[in-house]
N, C-alpha and C positions, 0 to 999 in steps of 0.2 A: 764342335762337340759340346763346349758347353753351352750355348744360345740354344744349343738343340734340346736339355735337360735342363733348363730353366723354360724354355717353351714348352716342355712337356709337363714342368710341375703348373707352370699357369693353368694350362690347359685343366689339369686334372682338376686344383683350386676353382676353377669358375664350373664346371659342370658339377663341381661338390655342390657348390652356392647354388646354383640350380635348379639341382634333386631335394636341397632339405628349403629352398624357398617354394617349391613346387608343393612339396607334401606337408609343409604349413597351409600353403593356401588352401587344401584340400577340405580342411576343415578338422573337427572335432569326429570320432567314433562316437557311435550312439553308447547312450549311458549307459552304464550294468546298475540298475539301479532297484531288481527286483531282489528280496533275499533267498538267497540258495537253501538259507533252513526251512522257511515256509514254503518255499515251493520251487522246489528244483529243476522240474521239467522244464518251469517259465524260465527261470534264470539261467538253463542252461542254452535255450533257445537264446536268450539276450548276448550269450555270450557266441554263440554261433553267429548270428548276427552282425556281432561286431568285427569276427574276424572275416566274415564275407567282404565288409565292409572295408577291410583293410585290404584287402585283394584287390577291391575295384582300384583303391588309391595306388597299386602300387603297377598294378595295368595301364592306368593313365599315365604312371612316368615314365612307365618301359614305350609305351607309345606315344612318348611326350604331349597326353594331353588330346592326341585324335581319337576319339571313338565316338564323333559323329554325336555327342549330346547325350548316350546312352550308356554311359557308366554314370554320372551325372544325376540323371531320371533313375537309376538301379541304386545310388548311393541314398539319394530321396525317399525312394519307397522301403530299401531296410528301417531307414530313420521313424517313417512311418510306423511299421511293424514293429519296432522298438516300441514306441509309443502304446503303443496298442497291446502289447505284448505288458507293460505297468499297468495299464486301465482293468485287464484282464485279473492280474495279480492284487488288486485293488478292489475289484468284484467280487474273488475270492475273499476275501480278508471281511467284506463284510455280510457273507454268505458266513463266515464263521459266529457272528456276532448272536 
């Protein structure tokens, strides 16, 4: 009984190790880096974005990691639209000028 309950806390201990080495590797969420007072829509999109973006991370550990290269390429492309999503906010900003 207890080799079984110290086997069991290993167990739990290394797949903890695992999950929060797994979802380090994952990378960074894309910035929030537009302001919500100048423009909202943008920055509410950034923030949709990031939490999409948390979802593919958290798809990949419940699938430890299989999805075939396409969460990956989907994680990239928000990153992208993030991106894109400042340059936008920045267009703005000197359309005000």
């Amino acid at each position: 009984m207890r080799n079984a309950r110290k086997m069991a806390m290993l167990t739990s201990l290394v797949g903890g190790l695992l999950l929060a080495g797994g979802v380090a590797c994952a990378g960074s969420t894309p910035a929030k880096n537009v302001s919500a007072h100048r423009h909202p829509n943008l920055a509410a999109a950034q923030k949709l974005s990031s939490q999409a973006y948390q979802k593919l991370v958290a798809a990949q550990v419940a699938n430890e990691w299989d999805l075939g290269g396409h969460a990956e390429k989907a994680k990239a492309l928000l990153q992208q639209a993030n991106d894109e999503m400042k340059l936008a906010a920045e267009a703005a900003n000197g359309n005000w000028k």
